[in-house]
Each structure stands twice: as C-alpha cells, then as structure tokens.
C-alpha positions in Angstrom: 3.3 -17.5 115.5 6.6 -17.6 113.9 6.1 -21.2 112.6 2.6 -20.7 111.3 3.8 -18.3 109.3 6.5 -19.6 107.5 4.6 -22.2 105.7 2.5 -19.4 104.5 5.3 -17.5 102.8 6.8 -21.6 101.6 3.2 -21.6 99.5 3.2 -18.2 98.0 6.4 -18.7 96.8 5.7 -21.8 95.3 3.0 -20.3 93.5 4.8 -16.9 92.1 7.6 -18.9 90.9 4.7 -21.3 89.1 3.5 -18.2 87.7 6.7 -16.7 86.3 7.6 -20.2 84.8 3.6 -20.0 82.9 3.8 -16.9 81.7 7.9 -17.5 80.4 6.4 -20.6 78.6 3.5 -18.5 77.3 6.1 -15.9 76.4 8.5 -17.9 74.6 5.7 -20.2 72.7 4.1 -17.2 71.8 7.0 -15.5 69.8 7.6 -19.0 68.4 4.2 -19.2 66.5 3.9 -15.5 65.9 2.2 -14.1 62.9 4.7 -10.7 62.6 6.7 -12.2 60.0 3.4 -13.0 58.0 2.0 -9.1 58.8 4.8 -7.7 57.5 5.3 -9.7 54.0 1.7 -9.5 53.3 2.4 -5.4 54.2 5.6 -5.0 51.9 3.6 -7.1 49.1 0.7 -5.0 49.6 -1.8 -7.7 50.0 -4.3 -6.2 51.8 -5.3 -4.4 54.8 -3.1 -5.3 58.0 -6.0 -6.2 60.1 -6.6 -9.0 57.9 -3.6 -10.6 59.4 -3.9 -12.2 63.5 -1.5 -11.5 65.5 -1.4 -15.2 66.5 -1.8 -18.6 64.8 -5.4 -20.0 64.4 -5.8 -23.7 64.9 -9.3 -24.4 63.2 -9.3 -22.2 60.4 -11.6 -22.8 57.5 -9.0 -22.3 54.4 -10.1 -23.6 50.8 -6.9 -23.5 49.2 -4.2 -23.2 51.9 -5.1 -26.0 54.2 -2.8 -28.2 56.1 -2.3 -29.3 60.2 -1.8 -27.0 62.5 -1.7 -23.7 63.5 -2.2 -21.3 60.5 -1.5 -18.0 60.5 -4.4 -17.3 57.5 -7.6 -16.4 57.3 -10.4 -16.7 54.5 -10.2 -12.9 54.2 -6.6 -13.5 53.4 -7.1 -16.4 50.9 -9.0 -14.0 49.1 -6.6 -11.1 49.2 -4.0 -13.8 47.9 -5.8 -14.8 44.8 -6.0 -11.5 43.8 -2.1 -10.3 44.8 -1.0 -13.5 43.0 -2.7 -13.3 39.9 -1.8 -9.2 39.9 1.7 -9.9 40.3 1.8 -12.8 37.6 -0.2 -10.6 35.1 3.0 -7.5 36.0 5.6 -9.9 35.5 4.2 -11.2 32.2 3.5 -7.1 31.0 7.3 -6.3 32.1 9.2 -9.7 29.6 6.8 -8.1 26.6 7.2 -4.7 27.3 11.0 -5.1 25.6 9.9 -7.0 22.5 6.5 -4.6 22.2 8.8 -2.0 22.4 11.4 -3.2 19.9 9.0 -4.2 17.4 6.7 -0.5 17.6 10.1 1.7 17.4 11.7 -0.2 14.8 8.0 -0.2 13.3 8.1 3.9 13.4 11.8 4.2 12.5 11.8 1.9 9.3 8.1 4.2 8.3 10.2 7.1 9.1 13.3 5.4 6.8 10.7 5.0 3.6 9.8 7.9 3.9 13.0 9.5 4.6 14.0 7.6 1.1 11.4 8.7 -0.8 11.6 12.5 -0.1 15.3 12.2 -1.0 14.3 10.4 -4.3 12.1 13.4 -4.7 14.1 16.2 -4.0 17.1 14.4 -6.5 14.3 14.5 -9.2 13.3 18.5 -8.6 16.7 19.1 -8.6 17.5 17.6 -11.9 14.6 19.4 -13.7 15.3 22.4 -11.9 19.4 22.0 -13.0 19.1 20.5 -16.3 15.4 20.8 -17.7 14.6 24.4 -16.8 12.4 24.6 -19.2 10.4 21.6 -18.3 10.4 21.9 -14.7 7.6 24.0 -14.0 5.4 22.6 -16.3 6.9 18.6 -14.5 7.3 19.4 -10.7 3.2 19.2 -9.8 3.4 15.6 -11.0 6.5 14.8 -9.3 5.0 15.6 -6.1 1.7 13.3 -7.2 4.3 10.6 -7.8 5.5 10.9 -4.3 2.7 11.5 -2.5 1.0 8.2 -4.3 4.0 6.4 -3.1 3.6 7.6 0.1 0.2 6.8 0.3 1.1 3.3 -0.8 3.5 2.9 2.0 0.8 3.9 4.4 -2.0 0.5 3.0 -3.8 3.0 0.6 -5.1 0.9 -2.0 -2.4 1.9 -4.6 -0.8 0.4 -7.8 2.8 1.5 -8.1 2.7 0.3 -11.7 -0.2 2.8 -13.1 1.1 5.9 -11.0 4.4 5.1 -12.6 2.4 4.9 -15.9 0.1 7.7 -14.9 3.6 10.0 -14.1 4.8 9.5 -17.6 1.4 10.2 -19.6 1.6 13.2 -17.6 4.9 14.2 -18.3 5.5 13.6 -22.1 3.3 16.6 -23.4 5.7 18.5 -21.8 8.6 16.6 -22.9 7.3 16.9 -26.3 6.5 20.6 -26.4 9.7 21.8 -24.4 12.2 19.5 -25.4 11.6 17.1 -28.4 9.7 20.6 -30.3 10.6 23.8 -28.3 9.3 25.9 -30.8 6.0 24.0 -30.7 2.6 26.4 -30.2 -0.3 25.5 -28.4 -1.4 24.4 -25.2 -1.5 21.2 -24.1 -2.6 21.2 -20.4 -5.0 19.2 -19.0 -8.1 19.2 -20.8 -6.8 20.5 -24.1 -7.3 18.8 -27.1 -3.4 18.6 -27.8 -2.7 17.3 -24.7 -5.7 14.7 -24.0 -4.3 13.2 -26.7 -0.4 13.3 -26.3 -1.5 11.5 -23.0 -3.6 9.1 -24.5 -0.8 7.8 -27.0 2.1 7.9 -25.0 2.6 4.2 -23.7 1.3 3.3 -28.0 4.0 5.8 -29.0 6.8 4.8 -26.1 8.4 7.8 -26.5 10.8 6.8 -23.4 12.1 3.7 -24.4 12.3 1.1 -21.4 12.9 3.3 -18.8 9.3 4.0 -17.6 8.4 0.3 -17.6 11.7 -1.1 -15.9 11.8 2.0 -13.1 7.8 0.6 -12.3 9.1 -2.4 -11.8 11.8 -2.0 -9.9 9.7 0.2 -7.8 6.7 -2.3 -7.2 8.9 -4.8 -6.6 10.8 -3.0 -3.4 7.9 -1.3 -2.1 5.7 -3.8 -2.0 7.9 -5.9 0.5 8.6 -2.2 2.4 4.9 -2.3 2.9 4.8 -5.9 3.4 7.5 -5.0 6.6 5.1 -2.0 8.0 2.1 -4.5 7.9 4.3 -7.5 9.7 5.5 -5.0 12.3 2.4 -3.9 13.0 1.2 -7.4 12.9 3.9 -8.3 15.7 2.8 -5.4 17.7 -0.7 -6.7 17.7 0.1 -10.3 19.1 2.4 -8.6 22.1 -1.0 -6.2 22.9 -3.5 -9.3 22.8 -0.9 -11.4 24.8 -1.2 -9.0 27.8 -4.7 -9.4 28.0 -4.2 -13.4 28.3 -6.9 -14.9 30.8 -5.5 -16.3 33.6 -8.4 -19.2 34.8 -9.6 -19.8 38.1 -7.8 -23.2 38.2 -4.6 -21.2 37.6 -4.8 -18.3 39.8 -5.2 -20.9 43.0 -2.3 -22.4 41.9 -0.2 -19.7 41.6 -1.7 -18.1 45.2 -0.9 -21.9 46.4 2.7 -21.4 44.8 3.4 -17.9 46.2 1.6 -17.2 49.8 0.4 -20.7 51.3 3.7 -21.0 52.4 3.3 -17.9 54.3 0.6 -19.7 56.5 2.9 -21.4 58.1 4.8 -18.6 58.9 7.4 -19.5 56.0 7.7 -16.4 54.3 11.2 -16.4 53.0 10.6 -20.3 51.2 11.0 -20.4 47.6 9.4 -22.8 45.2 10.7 -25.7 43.8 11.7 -25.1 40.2 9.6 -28.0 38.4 6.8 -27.2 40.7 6.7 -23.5 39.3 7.3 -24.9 35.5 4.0 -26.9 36.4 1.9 -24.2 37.5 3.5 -21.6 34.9 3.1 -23.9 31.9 -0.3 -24.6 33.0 -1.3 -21.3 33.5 0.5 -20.1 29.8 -0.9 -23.3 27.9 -2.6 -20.8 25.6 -0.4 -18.6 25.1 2.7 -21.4 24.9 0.6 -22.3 21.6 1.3 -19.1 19.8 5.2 -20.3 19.9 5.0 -22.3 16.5 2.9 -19.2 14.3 5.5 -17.0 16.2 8.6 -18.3 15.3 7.6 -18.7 11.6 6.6 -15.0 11.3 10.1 -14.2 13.4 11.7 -15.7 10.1 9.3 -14.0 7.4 10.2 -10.6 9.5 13.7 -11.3 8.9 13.8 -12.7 5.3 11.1 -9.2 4.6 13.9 -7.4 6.5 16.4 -8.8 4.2 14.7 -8.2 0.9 14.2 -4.6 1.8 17.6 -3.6 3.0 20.1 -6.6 2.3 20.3 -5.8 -1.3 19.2 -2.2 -0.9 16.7 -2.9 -3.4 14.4 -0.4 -1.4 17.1 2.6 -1.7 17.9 1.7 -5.6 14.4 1.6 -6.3 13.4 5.2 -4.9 17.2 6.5 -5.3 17.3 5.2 -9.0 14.2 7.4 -10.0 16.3 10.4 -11.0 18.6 8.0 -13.3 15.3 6.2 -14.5 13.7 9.9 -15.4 16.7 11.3 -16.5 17.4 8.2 -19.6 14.1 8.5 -20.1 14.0 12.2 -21.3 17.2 11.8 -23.2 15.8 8.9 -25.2 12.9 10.9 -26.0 15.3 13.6 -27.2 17.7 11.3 -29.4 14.7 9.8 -30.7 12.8 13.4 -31.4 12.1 13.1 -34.9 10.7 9.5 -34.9 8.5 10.6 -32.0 7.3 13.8 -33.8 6.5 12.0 -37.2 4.9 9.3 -35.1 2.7 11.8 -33.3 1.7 14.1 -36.2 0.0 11.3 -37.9 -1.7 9.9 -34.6 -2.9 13.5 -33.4 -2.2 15.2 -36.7 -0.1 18.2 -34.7 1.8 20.1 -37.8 5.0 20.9 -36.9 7.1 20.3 -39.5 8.6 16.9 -40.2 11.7 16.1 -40.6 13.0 15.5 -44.2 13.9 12.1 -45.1 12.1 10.7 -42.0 10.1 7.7 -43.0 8.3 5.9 -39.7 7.2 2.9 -40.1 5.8 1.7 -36.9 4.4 3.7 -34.4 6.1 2.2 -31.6 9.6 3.1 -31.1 11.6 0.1 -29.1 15.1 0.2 -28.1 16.8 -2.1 -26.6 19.2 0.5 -24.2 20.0 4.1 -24.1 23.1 3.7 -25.4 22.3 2.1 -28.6 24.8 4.1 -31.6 22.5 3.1 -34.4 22.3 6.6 -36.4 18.8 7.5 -37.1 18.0 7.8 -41.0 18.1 12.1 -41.0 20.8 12.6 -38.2 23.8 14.2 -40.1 27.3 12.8 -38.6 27.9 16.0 -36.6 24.6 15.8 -35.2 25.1 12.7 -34.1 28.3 12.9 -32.5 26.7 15.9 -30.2 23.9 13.3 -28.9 26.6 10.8 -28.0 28.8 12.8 -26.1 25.4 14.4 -25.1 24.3 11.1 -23.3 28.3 10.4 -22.0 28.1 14.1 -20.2 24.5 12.9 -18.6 26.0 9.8 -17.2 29.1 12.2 -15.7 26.8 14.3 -14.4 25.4 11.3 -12.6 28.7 10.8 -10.8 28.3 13.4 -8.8 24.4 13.0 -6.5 23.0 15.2 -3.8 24.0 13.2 -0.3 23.2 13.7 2.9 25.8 14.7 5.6 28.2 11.9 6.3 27.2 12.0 10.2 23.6 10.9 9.4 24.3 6.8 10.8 20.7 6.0 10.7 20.8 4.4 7.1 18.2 1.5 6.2 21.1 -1.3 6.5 22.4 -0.1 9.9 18.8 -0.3 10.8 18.2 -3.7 9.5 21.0 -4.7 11.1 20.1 -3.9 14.4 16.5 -4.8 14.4 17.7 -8.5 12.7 20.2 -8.9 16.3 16.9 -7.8 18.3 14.5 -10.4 16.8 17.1 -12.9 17.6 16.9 -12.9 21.1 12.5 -13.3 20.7 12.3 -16.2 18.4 11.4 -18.4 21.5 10.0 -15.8 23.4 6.5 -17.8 23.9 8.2 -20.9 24.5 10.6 -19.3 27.3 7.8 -16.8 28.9 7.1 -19.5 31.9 10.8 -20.1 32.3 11.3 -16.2 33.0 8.2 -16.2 35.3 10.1 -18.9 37.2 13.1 -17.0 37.2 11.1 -13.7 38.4 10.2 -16.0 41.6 13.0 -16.6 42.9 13.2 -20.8 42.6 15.7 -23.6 44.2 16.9 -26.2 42.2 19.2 -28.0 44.8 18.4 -26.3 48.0 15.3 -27.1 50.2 12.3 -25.3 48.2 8.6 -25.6 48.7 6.5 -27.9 46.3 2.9 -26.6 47.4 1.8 -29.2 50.1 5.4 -28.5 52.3 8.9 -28.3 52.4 10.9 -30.6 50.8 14.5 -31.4 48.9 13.8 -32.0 45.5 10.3 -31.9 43.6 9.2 -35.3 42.6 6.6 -34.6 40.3 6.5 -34.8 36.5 7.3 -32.0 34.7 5.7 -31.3 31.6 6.2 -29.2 28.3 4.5 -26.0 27.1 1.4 -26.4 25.4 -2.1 -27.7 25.3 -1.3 -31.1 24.5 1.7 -31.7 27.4 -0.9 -30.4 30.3 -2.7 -33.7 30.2 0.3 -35.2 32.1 0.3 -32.0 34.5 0.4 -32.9 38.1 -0.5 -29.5 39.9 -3.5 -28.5 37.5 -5.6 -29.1 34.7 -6.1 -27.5 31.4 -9.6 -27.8 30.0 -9.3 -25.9 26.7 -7.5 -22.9 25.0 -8.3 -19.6 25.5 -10.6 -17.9 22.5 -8.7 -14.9 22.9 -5.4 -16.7 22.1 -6.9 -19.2 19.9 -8.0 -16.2 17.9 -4.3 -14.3 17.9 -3.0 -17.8 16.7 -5.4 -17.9 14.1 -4.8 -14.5 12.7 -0.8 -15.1 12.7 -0.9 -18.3 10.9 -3.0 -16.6 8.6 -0.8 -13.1 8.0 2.0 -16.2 7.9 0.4 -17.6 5.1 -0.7 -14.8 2.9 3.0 -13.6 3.3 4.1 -16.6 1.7 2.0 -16.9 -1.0 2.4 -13.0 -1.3 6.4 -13.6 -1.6 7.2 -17.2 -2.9 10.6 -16.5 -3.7 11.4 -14.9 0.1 13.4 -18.1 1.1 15.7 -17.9 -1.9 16.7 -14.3 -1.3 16.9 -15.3 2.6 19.7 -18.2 1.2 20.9 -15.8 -1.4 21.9 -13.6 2.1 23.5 -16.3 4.1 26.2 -17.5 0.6 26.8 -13.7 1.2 28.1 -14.5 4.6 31.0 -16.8 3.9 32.8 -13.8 1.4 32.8 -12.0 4.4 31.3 -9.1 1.8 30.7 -6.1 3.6 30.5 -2.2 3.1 29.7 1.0 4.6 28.7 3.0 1.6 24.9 3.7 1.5 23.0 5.0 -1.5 22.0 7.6 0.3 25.4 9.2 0.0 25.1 8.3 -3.5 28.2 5.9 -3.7 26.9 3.2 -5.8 28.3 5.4 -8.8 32.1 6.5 -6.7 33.6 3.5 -9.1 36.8 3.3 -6.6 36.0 -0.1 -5.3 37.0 0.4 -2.0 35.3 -0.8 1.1 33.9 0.9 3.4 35.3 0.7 6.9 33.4 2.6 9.3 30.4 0.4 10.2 30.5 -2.8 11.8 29.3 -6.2 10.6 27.3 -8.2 13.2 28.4 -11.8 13.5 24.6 -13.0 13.1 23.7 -10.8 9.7 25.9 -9.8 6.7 24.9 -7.8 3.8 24.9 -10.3 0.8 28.2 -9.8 -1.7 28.1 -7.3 -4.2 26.6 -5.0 -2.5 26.5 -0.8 -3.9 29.6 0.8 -3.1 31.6 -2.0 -3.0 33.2 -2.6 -6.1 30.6 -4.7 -7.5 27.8 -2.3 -8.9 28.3 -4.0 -12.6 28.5 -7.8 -11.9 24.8 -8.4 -12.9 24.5 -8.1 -16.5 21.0 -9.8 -15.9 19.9 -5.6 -14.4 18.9 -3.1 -17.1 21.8 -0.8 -17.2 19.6 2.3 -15.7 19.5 0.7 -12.6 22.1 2.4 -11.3 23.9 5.4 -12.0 26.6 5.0 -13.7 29.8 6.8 -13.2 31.7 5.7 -15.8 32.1 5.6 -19.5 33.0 3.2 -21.9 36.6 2.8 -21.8 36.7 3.0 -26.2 35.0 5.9 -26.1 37.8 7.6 -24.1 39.9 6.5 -27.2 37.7 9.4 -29.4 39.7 12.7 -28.9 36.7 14.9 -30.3 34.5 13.1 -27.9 37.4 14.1 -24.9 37.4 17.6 -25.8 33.8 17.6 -26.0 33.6 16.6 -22.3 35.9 18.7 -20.7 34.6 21.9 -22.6 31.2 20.5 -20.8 32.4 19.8 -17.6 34.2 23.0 -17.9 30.7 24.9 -18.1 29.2 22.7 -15.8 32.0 24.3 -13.3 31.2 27.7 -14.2 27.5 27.5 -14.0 27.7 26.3 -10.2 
C-alpha cells in the first residue's frame, strides 16, 4: 500500500510545482507587456475615456497610423482619441507663444489711444486756460470752438474721415470775429454770431484778410503732420492685433494632424510613454504643419520695422507732444499778431465788409493781405506813435515770459509718450522672428533630445537621419515626414492683407526711413533726457539733462531733443514751434523795456 502510494504523491507534485512555474511565467510576462503605464498617460493627458485602453497588449490590431510588430497596446478607438488630443494640444501651445505678442501689441495699442488722447485734452485745457487768464473777454465767446477743435481731433484719431488742415482753418474763421470785435475793436457794436450778416462775412474773409499772420497755417501743419503718423500707429497696432487673431485660427491638415499624433502617442503603443522626439524629426513635422503660417514671416518683419520707424516719428522727436502742446503758443502769436496789426486789419475789413468803425488816421492799406514774415518783426506800422509802439514790444516780450511758466502735470506721472515708446520698441524686438521661430518653440514645448536616444516616428533611435528642412512653402518639397500640397486661404489671405497695409504705409510715409536713420546718428551722442513736454520743459532754458529715466541700449531718443539744451538748434522750424522762454538778449540792454517787465510780472504776481 505504502509503495503504491508514493508514486502518486511523486506525480502530483510534479504537477503543482509545473503549475506554480506557469503561472510565475504568466505573472512576470504579464507585468512586462502591461498596458498601465499607457492607461495612465492617456489618463493624465486626458485622451479619452479609460476603457478605451486594454489592460494587456493586442497582437493583431488594425492601427492606420501607429502600426508596427508586435504587441501594441492601441486600439483604433484610441488612434482616434489621439488625432484629436494631438492636434488640441498643438493648437494650445500655438494660442499660449501669441497670447504674449497679442497681448503686447492690444495694450500698448489702448495705452498709446489713451496717450493721444491724454495729449490732446492737456493741449486743450492749456488753451481754455490761456483765454480764460489772458483773453477774458474773448473766452466765452472762443471756448465752444475750442472744444470743436478737439473733439475733431479726436475724432480723427479714432479713423473719422477728418482733415486736420480745414478744422485748423475752420477754428480760425471761427475765431477771428471775436478777435476782431473784442480785441482788435472792443468798442465795436453789433453782433456777429453765426448767421449774422457781420459775422458771415468776417468768416468768409478771414484766410483773404490773414489777420493771424503764419501762425494758423504753420500750427495746421505741424498738427497734420504728427497726427497723421499717431493715427497711422493706432491703425498698424490694430493691424498687428488682427494677424495674431487670424493666426490662431490656422488650419492644421489632415496630413499634419497624423503626423503630429505619430510624433506624440504612437510611441505610447509600445508602451514607451516617457520617449521624446528627436529634434529634426519634430522641426519636420512642425515646419510642415506651420508652412502657412511660416510664410507670413517676411510681410511680418517688414511691418515690425514700419511699427518701429511710426513709433519713432511719433515719439522720438516728440513731434506728437509739440504738435498738440504747441497749440496754446500757436493761438496765443496768433491773437497778438492780430492785435499789433489792428489797424491794418480794421481798414482792410471795413472796405471788404464795409463795417464803420472808425479808421485810423494816416492808415493807407494797400493790399488786403497782411503777410509777415514772424511775430517778432519791429517794423513800426505807418500810424503807431513811438510810445505806442514800445508798449506792443514789451507787450509781445511779457507774452513769451508768460510762456515760461505752462500748466504740468505732477512730476510722478511716468507714463509719458517716450517712456512708452521706449518700452513697446524693446517688446517688438523680441517678435521680429516670431513666425520664423513659432515651430522651434513648439519643439521646445515637447520636450526633444538632441544627443540622447529620442524617437523618430517609426522607433527608437540615436540620432535622426533625416533631412531637415526650412520654414516655408517652398522648403516642404524636400520634407521627409510629410507633404505640403498648398497654402492655406486663410493665411494666404492675412499675408495678402499685410503686404498690402505694408505698402500703403510706405507710400503713405516715404520719408519714414530717413527719420528711422535720423534716430539711430542720435544713438552715437549718447543724447538723452528725461524732460517731457508734458511738464512743459521745452521752454526751462537751463540746459540740463534729465537724469531720472533710463535709456535702453536698443532705442535712444535722437539728439536735440526738448528739454535738453537744444530747443533752438533748428533755425529751419518757425520760431512758434515752441515756446520760448527767453528773450532776446539786446533787448535786455533797453532799461525802459526792463522796467516795463518787472512792473508786469509784478502784476502778473499779484493777480494769482
């Protein structure tokens, strides 16, 4: 019995330890070709539902983009969730590298709209204050047409169909039967508001007349000339804004999105989920996929430079702030002209609108234009008795004194147009290549190996072999991981309307490369100062530079800039371009002039 029965227990031991050795085997090649690594990447990527994923590998599995031998832990459900993770992920990295230049260019676009119009209410309020201060007796009759001069400007700034030129005009028709009544003729009776005979036709003459010399056509001038490239800056901005919005709408094909699921998850099939790609192979796929967009790169850069050299013509000279800052000066000339040359004016205009008030004696006119070539002309009119005269001058010297001293804003207020050119010039110079670098970043957003063992699409290898080709249309012909059939109409569209805005702006502003040269000779002075005009020291005279706001190595205000010591180097300027805080030195030599002054300034003291 005993030795029938130990074979028996020989053979069932034999097979339990044949059974633990199966099931170890199963055990351990299970765990090795496990699908848990998969489940949980396509989880923390969210992929798709879970279930999606087997817990094992399949070997036949029908995969159209992912295939290769062997055991694979996808499915065609998962293919499918792929191609739609891949191209959402690709589409989020592209949104996050322009969501810094959109948002550069649309806050600098609201903050230099903001800065115009910051300028122009300033200009505004100097010009109410001087009527209110000096011309009380015009000012009521004036201030409704200052604020139609502003709110034209305004308007302009904003694309209304505008001309700076005849509002400028328009103002001063306006104005002058005011001027006339209150100040060249106080004693003058009648009315001569809108629609009265008297004043139809003060308005009517005024520009044949020229009752205010220069002024009126050189402060239109100067005005056009730096608000039209402010505008011109609003419309680029906006421009740039509109190319960042399109370019996140860029179509990404069907040929593309396979390549970039092949790129990012086919790896994972094989259970290789922590594999990066080789960086060639991404530049491939990524260059392919951004072909259309890599074409912008060339219209791009060339409005990157029109945005700077616009950015330079507005604020590097501060032609923007003299323009709307030297309004008051413009205004105020102008109304002493028309004084100093009352009599002329009022001779003039009695015979062209046959107004009676009394002409001066031994006041002949023999033109009915008045020119002058500056304000500060000395010629004595024909009637003007020596005393008279010698009032007017030192009249006209207390005016420009008085213009020493504007209305500025509080010293704490750093947001001045140059500070703010500044800045936006050292943004846009990190995004002149921004198209051309785009699948570079995408790259870099991957994760890829350069000298370490990467995945090229078919497996694991050291190095990418492949060709690597350059951005645009053209270079995708040579493009070994996929092909490029044609540009997108979307982007071909975008680059259309750039290189048209591009073009216009240059025919618009012919002379933008000279003032963008003019800027960089200003670089090698080493020219620079803090003073803005809207702390009105382009009249201080001291010379001294400022030394509170930093220069950025890349962009330099151009020499002989306001408030530097340099506000009379251009003789080529009309002298009312500024406001001048000076006098001539000779006439400092007059003592009845001196007196005259300080008696003036003396009452100018008490007053406020």
């Amino acid at each position: 019995m005993s030795r029938g029965k130990c074979p028996r227990v020989n053979s069932l031991d034999s097979v339990w330890i044949l059974t633990l050795v199966t099931f170890a085997v199963t055990v351990m090649d299970g765990d090795a070709y496990s699908c848990r690594e998969v489940k949980a990447a396509f989880q923390l990527r969210q992929v798709g539902p879970l279930h999606f994923v087997p817990e094992t590998p399949y070997t036949d599995v029908d995969l159209l983009v992912c295939k290769h031998q062997g055991p694979s832990c996808c499915t065609r459900k998962m293919e499918e969730n792929y191609l739609v993770a891949a191209k959402r992920e690709t589409l989020n990295d592209i949104l996050s590298y322009i969501y810094e230049p959109e948002h550069i260019l649309s806050g600098h676009l609201d903050a230099f709209h903001d800065m115009f119009q910051y300028l122009l209410s300033l200009s505004q309020g100097h010009l109410s204050s001087l009527l209110e201060d000096s011309y009380s007796s015009l000012s009521r009759h004036a201030l409704p047409h200052v604020n139609e001069l502003f709110s034209s400007l305004s308007l302009y700034f904003r694309g209304a169909n505008v001309s700076v030129e005849a509002t400028v005009q328009r103002f001063f028709n306006n104005i002058f039967p005011f001027v006339y009544t209150r100040l060249i003729n106080p004693d003058f009776e009648g009315s001569v508001t809108t629609g009265s005979v008297t004043g139809d036709c003060l308005r009517m003459i005024r520009q044949d007349v020229n009752p205010f010399g220069h002024h009126p056509a050189v402060m239109a001038q100067e005005l056009a000339g730096a608000l039209v490239a402010g505008r011109q800056l609003v419309i680029a901005l906006k421009k740039g804004v509109e190319v960042m919005n399109a370019t996140e709408h860029a179509n990404l094909s069907r040929e593309c999105v396979k390549n970039l699921m092949k790129m990012a998850f086919c790896s994972h099939c094989r259970g290789l989920t922590l594999i990066k790609p080789c960086v060639g192979y991404c530049l491939n796929v990524m260059r392919g996929c951004l072909a259309s967009v890599s074409e912008l790169d060339q219209p791009w850069r060339k409005y990157t430079h029109l945005l700077e050299q616009l950015t330079s013509a507005v604020a590097g000279h501060h032609n923007l702030k003299l323009a709307t800052l030297g309004v008051r000066g413009h205004f105020d000339e102008a109304l002493l002209y028309a004084q100093l040359h009352g009599p002329l004016i009022t001779a003039t205009v009695d015979k062209v609108c046959g107004l009676s008030t009394g002409e001066p004696k031994g006041m002949q006119p023999t033109s009915p234009e008045v020119t002058t070539s500056t304000i500060t002309s000395s010629t004595p009119l024909p009637s003007a008795a020596p005393f008279q005269l010698l009032q007017e001058q030192n009249l006209r010297h207390f005016a420009r004194i008085k213009g020493s001293f504007p209305l500025k804003p509080s010293k704490n207020n750093k947001h001045s147009l140059r500070t703010l050119s500044r800045e936006f010039l050292l943004f846009l110079q990190r995004y002149k290549s921004f198209f051309a670098v785009l699948p570079e970043m995408l790259c870099e957003a991957e994760g890829t190996l350069e000298d370490s063992t990467c995945w090229s699409g078919d497996g694991v290898v050291e190095r990418y072999t492949g060709r690597i080709v350059g951005n645009g249309l053209s270079a995708q012909r040579q493009n070994p991981e996929l092909k490029v059939r044609s540009m997108d109409p979307l982007m071909a569209e975008v680059k259309e309307s750039l290189e048209c805005f591009n073009q216009e702006t240059e025919e618009k502003f012919p002379k933008l490369d000279q003032i963008w040269d003019d800027l960089g000779s200003g670089e090698e002075d080493g020219s620079t100062t803090d003073c803005d005009d809207e702390d009105g020291c382009q009249s201080s005279g001291d010379g001294s530079k400022g030394k509170g706001e930093e220069v950025s190595p890349r962009w330099k205000p151009p020499e002989g800039q306001p408030g530097g010591g340099n506000t009379q180097e251009n003789p080529s300027k009309p002298p009312s371009v500024k406001v001048i805080g000076g006098l001539p030195s000779s006439s400092w030599l007059q003592s009845g002039h001196l007196i005259l002054l300080l008696v003036g300034l003396c009452v100018q003291l008490m007053l406020f």
